[in-house]
C-alpha positions in Angstrom: 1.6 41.7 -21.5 2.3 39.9 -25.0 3.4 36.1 -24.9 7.4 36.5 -25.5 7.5 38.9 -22.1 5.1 36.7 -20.6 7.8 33.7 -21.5 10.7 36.0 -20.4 8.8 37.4 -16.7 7.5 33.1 -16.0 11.0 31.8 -16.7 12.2 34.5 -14.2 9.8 33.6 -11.5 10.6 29.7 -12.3 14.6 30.1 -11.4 13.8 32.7 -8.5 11.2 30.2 -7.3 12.8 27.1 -7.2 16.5 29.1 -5.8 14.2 29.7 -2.9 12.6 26.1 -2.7 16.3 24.9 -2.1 17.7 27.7 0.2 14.6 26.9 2.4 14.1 23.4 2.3 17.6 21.8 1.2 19.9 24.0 2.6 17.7 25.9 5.4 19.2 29.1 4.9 15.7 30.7 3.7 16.1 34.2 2.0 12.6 35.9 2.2 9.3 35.3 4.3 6.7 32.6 3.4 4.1 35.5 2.5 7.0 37.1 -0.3 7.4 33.3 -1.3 4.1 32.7 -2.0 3.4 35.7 -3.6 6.0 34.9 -6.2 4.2 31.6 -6.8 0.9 33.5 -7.2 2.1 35.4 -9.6 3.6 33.1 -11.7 0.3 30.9 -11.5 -1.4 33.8 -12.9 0.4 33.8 -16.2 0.4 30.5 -16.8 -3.2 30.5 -16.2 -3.0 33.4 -18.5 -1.1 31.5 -21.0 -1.3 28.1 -20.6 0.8 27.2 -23.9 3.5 28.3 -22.1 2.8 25.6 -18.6 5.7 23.1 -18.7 5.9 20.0 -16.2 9.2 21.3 -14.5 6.8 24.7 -13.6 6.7 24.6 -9.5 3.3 25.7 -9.9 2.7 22.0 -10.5 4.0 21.5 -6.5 0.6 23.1 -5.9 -1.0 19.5 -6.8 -5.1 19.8 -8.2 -5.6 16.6 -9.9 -8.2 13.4 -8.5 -6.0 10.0 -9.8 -9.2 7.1 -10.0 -6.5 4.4 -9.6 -2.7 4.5 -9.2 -0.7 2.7 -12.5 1.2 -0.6 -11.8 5.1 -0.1 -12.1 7.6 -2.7 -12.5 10.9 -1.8 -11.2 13.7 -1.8 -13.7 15.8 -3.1 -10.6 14.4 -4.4 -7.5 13.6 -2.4 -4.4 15.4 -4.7 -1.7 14.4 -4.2 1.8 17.8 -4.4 4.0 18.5 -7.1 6.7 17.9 -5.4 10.0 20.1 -6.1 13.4 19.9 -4.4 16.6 23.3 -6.2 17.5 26.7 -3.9 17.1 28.2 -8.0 16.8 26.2 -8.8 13.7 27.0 -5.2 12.3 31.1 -6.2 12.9 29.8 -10.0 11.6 28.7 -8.1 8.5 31.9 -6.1 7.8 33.9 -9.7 8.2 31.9 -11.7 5.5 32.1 -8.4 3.0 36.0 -8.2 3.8 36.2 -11.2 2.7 34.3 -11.5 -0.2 36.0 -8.8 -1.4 39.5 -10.0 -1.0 38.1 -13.1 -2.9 37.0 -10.5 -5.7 40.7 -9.4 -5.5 40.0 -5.9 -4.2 41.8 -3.9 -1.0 40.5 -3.4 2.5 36.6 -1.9 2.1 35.3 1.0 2.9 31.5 1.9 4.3 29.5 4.8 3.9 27.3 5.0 7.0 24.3 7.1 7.1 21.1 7.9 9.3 18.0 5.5 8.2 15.2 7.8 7.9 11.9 6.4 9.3 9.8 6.9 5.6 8.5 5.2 2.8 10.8 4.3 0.2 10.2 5.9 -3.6 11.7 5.6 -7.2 12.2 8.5 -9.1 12.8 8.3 -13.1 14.8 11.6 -14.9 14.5 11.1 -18.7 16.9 14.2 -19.4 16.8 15.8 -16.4 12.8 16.0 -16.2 11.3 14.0 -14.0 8.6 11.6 -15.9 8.1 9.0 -13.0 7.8 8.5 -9.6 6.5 4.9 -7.8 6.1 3.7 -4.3 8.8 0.3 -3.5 5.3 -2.1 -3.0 6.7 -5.5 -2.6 10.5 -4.7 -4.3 9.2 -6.2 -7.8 6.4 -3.6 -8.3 5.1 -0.6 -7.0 2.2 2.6 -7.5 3.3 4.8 -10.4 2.3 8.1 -7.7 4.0 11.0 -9.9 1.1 13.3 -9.2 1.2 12.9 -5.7 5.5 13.1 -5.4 5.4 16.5 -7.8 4.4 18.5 -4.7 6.6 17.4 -2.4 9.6 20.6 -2.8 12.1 19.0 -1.5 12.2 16.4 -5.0 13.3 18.5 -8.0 10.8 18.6 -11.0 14.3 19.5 -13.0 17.3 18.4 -11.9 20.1 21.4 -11.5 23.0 21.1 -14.2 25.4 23.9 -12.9 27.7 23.4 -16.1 30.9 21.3 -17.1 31.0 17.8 -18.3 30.4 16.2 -15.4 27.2 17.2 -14.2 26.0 17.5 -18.4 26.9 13.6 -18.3 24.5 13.0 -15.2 21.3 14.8 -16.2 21.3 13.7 -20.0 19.4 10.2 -21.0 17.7 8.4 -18.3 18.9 8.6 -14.1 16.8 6.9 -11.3 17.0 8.0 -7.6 15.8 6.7 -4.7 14.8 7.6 -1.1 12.7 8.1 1.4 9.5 10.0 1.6 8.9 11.4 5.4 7.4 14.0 8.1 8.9 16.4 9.9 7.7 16.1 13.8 6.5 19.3 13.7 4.1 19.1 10.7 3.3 15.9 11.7 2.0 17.6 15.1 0.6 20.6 13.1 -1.2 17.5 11.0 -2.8 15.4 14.1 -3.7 18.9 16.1 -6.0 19.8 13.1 -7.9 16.0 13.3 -10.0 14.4 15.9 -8.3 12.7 18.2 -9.8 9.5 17.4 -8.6 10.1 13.8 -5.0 10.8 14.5 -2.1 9.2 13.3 -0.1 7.3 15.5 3.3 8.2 14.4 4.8 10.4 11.2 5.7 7.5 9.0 1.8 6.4 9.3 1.2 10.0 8.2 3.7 9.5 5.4 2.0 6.3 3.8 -1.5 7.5 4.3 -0.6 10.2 2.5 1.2 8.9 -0.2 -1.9 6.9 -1.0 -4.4 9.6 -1.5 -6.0 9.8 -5.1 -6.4 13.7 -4.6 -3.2 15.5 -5.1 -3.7 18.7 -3.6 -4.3 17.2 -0.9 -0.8 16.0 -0.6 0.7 19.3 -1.2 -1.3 20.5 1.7 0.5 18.1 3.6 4.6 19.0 4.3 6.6 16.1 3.4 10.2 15.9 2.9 12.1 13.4 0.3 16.5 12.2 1.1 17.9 10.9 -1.5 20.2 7.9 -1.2 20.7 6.3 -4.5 21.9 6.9 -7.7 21.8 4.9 -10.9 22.3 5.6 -14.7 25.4 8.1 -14.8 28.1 8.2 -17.3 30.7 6.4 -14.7 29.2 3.6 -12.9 32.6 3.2 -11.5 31.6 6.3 -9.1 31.8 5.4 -5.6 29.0 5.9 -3.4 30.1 8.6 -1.1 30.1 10.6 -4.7 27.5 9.9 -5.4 25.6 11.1 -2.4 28.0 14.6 -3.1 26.3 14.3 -6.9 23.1 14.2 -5.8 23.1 17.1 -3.7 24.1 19.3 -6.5 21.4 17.8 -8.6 19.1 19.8 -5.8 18.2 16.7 -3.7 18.6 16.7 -0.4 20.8 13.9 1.0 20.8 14.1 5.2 23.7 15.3 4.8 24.6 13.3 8.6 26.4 10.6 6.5 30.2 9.6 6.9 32.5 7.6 4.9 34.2 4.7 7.6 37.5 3.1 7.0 37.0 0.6 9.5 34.8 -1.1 11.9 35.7 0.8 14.7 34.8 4.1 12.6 31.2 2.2 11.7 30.5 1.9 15.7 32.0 5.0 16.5 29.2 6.9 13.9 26.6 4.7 15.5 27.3 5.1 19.1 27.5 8.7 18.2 24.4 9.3 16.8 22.6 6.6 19.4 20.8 10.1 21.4 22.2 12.8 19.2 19.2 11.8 16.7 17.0 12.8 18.8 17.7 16.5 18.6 16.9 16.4 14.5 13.8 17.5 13.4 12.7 14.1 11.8 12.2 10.7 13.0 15.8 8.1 12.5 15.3 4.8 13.7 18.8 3.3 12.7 21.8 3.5 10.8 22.6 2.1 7.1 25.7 0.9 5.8 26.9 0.5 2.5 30.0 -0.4 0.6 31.3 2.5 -0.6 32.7 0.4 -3.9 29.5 0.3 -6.2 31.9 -1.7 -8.7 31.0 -4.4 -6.0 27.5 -4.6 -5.5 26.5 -7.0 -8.2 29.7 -9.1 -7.8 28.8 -9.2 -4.0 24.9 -9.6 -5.0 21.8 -9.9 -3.2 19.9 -13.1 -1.3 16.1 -13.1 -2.2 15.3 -10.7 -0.4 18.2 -8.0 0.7 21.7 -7.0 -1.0 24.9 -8.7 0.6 27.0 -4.9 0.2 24.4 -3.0 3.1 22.9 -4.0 6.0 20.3 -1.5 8.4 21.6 -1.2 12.1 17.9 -0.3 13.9 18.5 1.2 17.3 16.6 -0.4 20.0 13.1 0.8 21.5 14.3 3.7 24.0 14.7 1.3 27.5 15.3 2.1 30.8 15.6 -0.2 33.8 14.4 0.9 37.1 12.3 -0.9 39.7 8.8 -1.2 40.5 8.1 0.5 43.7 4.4 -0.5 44.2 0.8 -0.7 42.3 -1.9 1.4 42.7 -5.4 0.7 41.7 -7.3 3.6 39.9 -10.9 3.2 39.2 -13.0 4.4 35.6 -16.4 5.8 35.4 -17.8 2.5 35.1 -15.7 1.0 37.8 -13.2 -0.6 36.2 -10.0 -1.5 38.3 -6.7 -0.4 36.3 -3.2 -1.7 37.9 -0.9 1.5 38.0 3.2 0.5 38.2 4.3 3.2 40.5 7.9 3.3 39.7 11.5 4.8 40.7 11.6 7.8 38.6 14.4 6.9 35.9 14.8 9.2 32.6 14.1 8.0 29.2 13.8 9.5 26.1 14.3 12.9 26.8 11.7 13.1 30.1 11.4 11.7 33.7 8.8 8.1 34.0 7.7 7.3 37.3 4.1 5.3 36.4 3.4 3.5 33.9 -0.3 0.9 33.0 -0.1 -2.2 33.4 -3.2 -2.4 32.0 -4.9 -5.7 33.3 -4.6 -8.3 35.7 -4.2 -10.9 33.2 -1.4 -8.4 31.7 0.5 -8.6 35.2 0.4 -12.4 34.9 1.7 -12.5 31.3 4.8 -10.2 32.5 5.4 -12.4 35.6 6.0 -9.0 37.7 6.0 -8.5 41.1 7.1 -5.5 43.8 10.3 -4.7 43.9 11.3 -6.0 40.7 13.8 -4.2 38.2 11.9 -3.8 35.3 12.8 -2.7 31.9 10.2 0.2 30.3 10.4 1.8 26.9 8.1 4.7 25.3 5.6 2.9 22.6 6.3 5.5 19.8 8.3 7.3 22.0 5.0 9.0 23.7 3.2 6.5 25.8 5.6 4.5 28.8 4.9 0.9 29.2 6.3 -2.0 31.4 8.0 -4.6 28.9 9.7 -7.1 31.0 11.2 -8.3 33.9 14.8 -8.8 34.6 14.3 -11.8 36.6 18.0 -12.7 37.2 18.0 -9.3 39.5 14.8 -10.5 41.1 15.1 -9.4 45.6 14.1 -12.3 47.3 11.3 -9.9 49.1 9.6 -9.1 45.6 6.2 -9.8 46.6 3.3 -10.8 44.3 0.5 -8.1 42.8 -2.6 -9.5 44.4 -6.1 -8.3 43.0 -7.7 -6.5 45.9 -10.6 -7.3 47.3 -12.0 -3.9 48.0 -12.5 -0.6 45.5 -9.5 1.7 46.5 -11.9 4.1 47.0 -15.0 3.3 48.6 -13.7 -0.2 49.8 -16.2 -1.8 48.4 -15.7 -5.5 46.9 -14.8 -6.3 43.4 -16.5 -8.2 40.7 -15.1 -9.4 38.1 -18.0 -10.0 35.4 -18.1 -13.9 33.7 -15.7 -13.7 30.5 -14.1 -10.1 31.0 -10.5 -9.4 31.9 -11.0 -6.4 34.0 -12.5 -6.1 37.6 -15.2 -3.9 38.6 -16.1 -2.0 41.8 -19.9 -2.2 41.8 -20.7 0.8 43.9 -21.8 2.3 41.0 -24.3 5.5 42.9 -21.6 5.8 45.9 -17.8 5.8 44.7 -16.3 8.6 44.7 -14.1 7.9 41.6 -16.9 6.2 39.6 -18.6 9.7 40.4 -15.7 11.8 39.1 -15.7 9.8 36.0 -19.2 10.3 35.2 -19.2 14.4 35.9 -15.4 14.5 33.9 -17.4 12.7 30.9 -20.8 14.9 31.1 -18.5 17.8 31.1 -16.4 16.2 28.3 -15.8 18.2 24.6 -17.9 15.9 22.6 -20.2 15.5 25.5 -21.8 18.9 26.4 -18.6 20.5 26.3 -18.7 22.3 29.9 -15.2 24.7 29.3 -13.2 25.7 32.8 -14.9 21.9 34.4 -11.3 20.1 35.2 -10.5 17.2 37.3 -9.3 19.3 40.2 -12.2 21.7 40.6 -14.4 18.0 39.9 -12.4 16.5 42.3 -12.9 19.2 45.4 -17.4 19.1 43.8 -17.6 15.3 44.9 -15.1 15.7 47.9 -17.1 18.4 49.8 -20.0 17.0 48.5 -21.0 19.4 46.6 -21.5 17.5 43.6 -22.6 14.0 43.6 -23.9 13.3 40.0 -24.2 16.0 37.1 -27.8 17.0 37.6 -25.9 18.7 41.1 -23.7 20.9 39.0 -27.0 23.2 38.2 -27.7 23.8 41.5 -23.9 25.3 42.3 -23.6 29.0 43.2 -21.2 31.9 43.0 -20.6 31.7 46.6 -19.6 27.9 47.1 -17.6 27.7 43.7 -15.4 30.6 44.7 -14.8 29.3 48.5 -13.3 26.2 46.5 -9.4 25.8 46.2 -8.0 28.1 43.3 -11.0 30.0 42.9 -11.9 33.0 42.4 -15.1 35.3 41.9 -14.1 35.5 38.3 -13.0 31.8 37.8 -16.7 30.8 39.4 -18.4 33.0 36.9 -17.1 31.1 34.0 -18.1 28.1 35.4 -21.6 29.4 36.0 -21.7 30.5 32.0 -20.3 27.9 30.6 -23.1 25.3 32.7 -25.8 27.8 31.3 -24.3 27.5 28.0 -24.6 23.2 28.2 -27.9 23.6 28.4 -28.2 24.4 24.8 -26.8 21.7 23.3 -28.5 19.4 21.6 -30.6 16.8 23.0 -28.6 14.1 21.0 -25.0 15.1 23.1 -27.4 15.0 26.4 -27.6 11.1 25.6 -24.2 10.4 24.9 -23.1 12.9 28.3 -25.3 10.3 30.0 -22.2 8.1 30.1 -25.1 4.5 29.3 -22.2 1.9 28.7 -21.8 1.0 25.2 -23.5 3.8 24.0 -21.1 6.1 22.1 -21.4 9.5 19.7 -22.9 7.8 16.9 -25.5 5.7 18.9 -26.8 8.5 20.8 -27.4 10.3 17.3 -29.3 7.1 16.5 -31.3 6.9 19.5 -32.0 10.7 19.5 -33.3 10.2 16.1 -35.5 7.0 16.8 -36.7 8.0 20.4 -37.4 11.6 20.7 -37.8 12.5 24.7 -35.9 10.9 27.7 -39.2 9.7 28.6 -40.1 7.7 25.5 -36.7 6.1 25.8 -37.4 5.0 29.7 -40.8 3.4 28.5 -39.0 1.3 25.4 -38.4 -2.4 25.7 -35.6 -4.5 25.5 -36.7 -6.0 22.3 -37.7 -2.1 21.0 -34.4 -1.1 21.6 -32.9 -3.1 20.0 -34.7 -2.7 16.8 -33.4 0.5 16.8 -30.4 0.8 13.5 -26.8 0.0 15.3 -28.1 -0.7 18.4 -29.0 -4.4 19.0 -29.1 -6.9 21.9 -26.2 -5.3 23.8 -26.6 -2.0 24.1 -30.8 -2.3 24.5 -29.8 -4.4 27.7 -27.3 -2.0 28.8 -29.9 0.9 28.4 -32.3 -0.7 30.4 -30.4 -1.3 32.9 -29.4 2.1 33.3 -32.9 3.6 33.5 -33.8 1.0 36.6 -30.9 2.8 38.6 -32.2 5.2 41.1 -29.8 7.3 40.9 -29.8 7.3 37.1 -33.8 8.1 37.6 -32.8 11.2 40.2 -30.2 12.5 37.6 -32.2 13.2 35.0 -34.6 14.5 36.9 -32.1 17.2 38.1 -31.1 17.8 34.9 -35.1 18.1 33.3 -35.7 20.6 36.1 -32.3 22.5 35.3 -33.7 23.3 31.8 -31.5 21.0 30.2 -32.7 19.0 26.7 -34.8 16.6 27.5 -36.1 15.9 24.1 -35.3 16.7 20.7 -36.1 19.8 19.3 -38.1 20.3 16.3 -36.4 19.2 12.7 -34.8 21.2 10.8 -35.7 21.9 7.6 -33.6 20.5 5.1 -30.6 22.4 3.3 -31.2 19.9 0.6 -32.1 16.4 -0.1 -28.7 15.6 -2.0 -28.1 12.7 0.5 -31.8 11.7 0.6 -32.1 7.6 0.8 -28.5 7.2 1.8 -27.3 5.1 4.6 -23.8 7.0 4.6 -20.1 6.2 6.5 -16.9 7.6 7.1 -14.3 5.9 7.6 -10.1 7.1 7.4 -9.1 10.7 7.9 -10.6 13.4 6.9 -8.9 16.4 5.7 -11.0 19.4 5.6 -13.8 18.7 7.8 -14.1 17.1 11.4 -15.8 13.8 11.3 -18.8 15.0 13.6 -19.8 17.7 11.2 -19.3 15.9 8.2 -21.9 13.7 9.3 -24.0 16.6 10.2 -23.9 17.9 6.9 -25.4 14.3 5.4 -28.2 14.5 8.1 -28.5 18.2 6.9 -29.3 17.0 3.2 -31.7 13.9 4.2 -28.9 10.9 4.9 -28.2 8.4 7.5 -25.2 7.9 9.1 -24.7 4.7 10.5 -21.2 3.1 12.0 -21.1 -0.5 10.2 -21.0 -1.1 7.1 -23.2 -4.2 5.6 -25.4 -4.6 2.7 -27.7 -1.6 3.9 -24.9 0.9 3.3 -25.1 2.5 0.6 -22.4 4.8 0.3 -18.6 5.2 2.1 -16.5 8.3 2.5 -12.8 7.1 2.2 -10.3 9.2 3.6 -6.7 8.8 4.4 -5.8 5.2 6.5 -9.2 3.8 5.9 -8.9 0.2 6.5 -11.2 -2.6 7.3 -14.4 -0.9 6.8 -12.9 0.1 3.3 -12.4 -3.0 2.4 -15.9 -4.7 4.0 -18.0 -1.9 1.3 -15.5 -2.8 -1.8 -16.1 -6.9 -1.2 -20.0 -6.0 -0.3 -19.9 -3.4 -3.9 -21.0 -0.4 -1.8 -19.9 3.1 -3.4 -17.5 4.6 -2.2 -16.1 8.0 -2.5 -13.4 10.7 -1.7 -13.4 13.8 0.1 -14.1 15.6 -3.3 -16.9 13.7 -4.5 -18.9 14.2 -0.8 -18.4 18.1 -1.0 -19.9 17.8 -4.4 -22.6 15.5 -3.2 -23.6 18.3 -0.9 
């Protein structure tokens, strides 16, 4: 193919490209499949890699991101990015209608009008057109300045790389000379479930605006793209007529090719504004992104800077935030459940009550010292809400509806289970049921956590089958599960012949796990993943561990004072001692096996970390790979370390190496490391 058909076939696929970007993500009304979509994009890639005189910056094959940004440019904001006041009160929303009526009759002008619309839980962007190409995009940062982030915005589809001019005067006016738009960067739930489900779940993000920022930040641009994000527009500034009211504008830029909501209403009065807000108090719940509120605006732009702004937020708009999801109900009772390692955790049994789309009837109330703060006893009315929306929690008391037969949460006296008496250790919140070889729950715990995915990952071992092991005593530590057979797994409840084979292959399976996990299955308080891995590596056999002092242990890299004590005291417990001699006669890892050889020794010398998200490999093997190549991995970081991998949402540890001058790196530079 010469150039000029080349140039005629990639301006084809360009229009036919970005027509289905719209129908799909602007106006879901998609035309074709993903696969014939992306094999359009494939194809146009291929000539431009082809001919790459002919690549242009409007190309959507520059959504597909590529590009590692060292540092993101400082942008000053040609006007600044206020943040809006916030009210959770319907009064101060009518309040604020009052003081803009009248400001604008003292301006001369008739009765206002609002545009209300949904406030999109996102992060809020610039966008600069310099004839309808877009040349900039910046993060708000702190409404003076922002991150000039342009890389990182080009491969989010739903923000046009050239804005759509579908002829006539009007719309030549608005995409000549220089236009900014704002808006608001977000998640969809479900890709921000498809995003969490592919992470560890002690590396997932709490909620999809989390996701959004943490993104947004990453210096590697195809990473982005690999992540679905969405952009609304909601402001327009630099057209012809700056007269336009807003409501037109919003109508503009959706013809432009953003995408606007579209759930927004123009209000003639404040009866209208609650009305949109009342409506759209549970119907929000059914979109398929997260709204935490309602903005409203005066629709007369003309206004805004007569009206003006107060240092921080404009006097023309004001954000109505819906409450935290709550629902009152009363607190029936506390139960008392007990951990692995005995601790006591308060339980609020409560009157089943709907909220937030599903039935609560318990809820944690975490600690004793929690119950005190909250003042709460049995019987009260108690107002709950979803943290997130997810997890219920116990928030406060109504005390003015208080029975006079609430009765006060006492700590018990006894464990709940094997009535045994509590102990609450000097300078801890929790209590503890020492009965540490004999209670049942504490025994539960233990087998649940042996059995546990990043322990030795026994598949088909649930709480209920668990449950019925320790009950018919069948099963009193984990060393016991070995000695199980066909005949009594099968007589259990919801067994079946086939059910107890898989149970019996997946135990034989455990036993080839690596010695390293055994440690960590071991359930030694304080003694997590990574410490386990650094034991393994400096004590070789159980047996070597057993014989190591205090002071020995603690020698040991990220293990200290603590933790040595804590080992030591495990290894005097007899039935520790008869565990893991159940286990060493059941074949299972009792020592490490011989080394590996090395793939490499690219990570030779290094005393590596990871903190933040990764995005193409699970943390555990990650760190495999450096061990793999002759590193370290240790969990701290301090003037030892001597290098940090820095995914998305790294925080403190980030910022420890960069004030102590450790490297640190991205996910790109470690796979080239290795």
């Amino acid at each position: 193919m010469d150039k000029a058909k080349a140039q005629q076939e990639i301006g084809r696929l360009r229009t036919e490209i970005e027509r289905h970007n719209r129908l799909y993500y602007v106006e879901a009304k998609p035309e074709i499949s993903d696969f014939e979509f992306d094999k359009l994009l494939e194809r146009l890639i291929a000539l431009e890699q082809e001919f790459p005189e002919l690549v242009t910056p409007d190309s959507p094959s520059q959504r597909v991101g590529g590009g590692i940004t060292k540092e993101f440019p400082t942008v000053i904001h040609r006007e600044p990015m206020l943040s809006l006041s916030n009210t959770y009160s319907i009064t101060e929303v009518t309040d604020f209608c009052n003081r803009v009526e009248k400001l604008v009759e003292a301006e001369g002008g008739g009765t206002p009008e609002y545009v209300a619309e949904l406030k999109f839980d996102g992060v809020a962007i610039s966008l600069l057109y310099r004839d309808g190409l877009l040349v900039r995009g910046s993060t708000r940062g702190d409404g003076r300045q922002g991150d000039e982030i342009t890389a990182n915005l080009k491969t989010i589809s739903t923000i046009p790389l050239r804005l759509d001019s579908p002829g006539g005067s009007l719309f030549d006016s608005v995409v000549s000379g220089e236009i900014e738009v704002r808006g608001e960067v977000y998640m969809r739930k479900a890709d921000f479930d498809r995003l969490n489900e592919e992470r560890p779940e002690e590396e997932r993000f709490a909620n999809p605006r989390n996701a959004t920022a943490g993104t947004l930040k990453l210096q590697d641009s195809a990473e982005v793209a690999r992540r679905r994000m969405h952009f609304v527009a909601y402001f327009l500034k630099g057209i012809a007529d700056e007269s336009t009211p807003h409501i037109q504008r919003l109508q503009r830029l959706e013809s432009m090719g953003f995408a606007t909501g579209k759930h927004y209403k123009l209000c003639k009065s404040v009866a209208q504004v609650a009305a949109f807000i009342d409506e759209w108090a549970d119907k929000r719940h059914t979109l398929p992104y997260e709204t935490d509120g309602v903005v409203l605006k005066l629709n007369d732009v003309t206004l805004w800077d007569r009206l003006g702004a107060t240092a921080k937020s404009p006097r023309w708009a004001i954000a109505y935030k819906y409450p935290a999801q709550q629902a009152k109900t009363v607190l029936q009772g506390v139960t008392f459940q007990v951990g692995r390692l005995g601790t006591i955790t308060p339980v609020a049994e409560l009157k089943p009550v709907k909220l937030a789309g599903s039935t609560v009837s318990r809820s944690t109330l975490h600690n004793f010292d929690e119950i005190e703060r909250l003042g709460v006893r049995v019987g009260d009315y108690v107002m709950i809400e979803k943290s997130g929306e997810v997890i219920p929690k116990v928030v406060s008391v109504v005390l003015d509806e208080r029975p006079e037969a609430a009765d006060a949460i006492e700590v018990p006296e006894e464990c709940p289970e094997c009535h045994t008496k509590l102990e609450r250790p000097e300078g801890e919140v929790s209590w503890y049921c020492p009965n540490e070889e004999a209670c049942p729950a504490q025994r539960r715990g233990r087998i649940l956590h042996f059995a546990s995915r990043n322990a030795l990952d026994i598949q088909n071992l649930g709480e209920s089958l668990v449950a019925q092991l320790v009950e018919r005593g069948l099963a009193s530590d984990a060393g016991d599960l070995y000695k199980l057979t066909l005949e009594q797994l099968a007589g259990l409840d919801r067994m079946a012949a086939k059910s107890a084979r898989n149970v019996l292959d997946a135990l034989e399976k455990s036993k080839t796990r690596p010695y390293a996990r055994l440690l960590f299955a071991l359930g030694i308080r304080h003694v997590g993943a990574a410490t386990a891995r650094e034991l393994a590596h400096a004590c070789p056999s159980i047996d070597h561990l057993r014989e190591m002092g205090e002071e020995e242990l603690a020698a040991v890299p990220d293990i200290g004072p603590v933790i040595a004590a804590s080992i030591r005291d495990f290894f005097a417990k007899p039935w520790a001692q008869a565990m893991l001699e159940k286990l060493a006669k059941a074949g299972l890892p009792m020592q490490a096996g011989a080394a590996k050889a090395l793939i490499n020794n690219n990570f030779e010398g290094q005393s590596v970390i990871f903190t933040g998200g990764l995005e193409r490999h699970v943390r555990q093997q990650a760190e495999e790979m450096v061990r793999e190549r002759g590193g370290r991995i240790v969990s701290s970081v301090s003037k030892k370390t001597t290098l940090v991998v820095a995914g998305s949402e790294a925080g403190s540890k980030l910022e420890k190496a960069i004030k102590l001058g450790v490297k640190v790196i991205s996910e790109d530079e470690f796979e080239r490391m290795l």
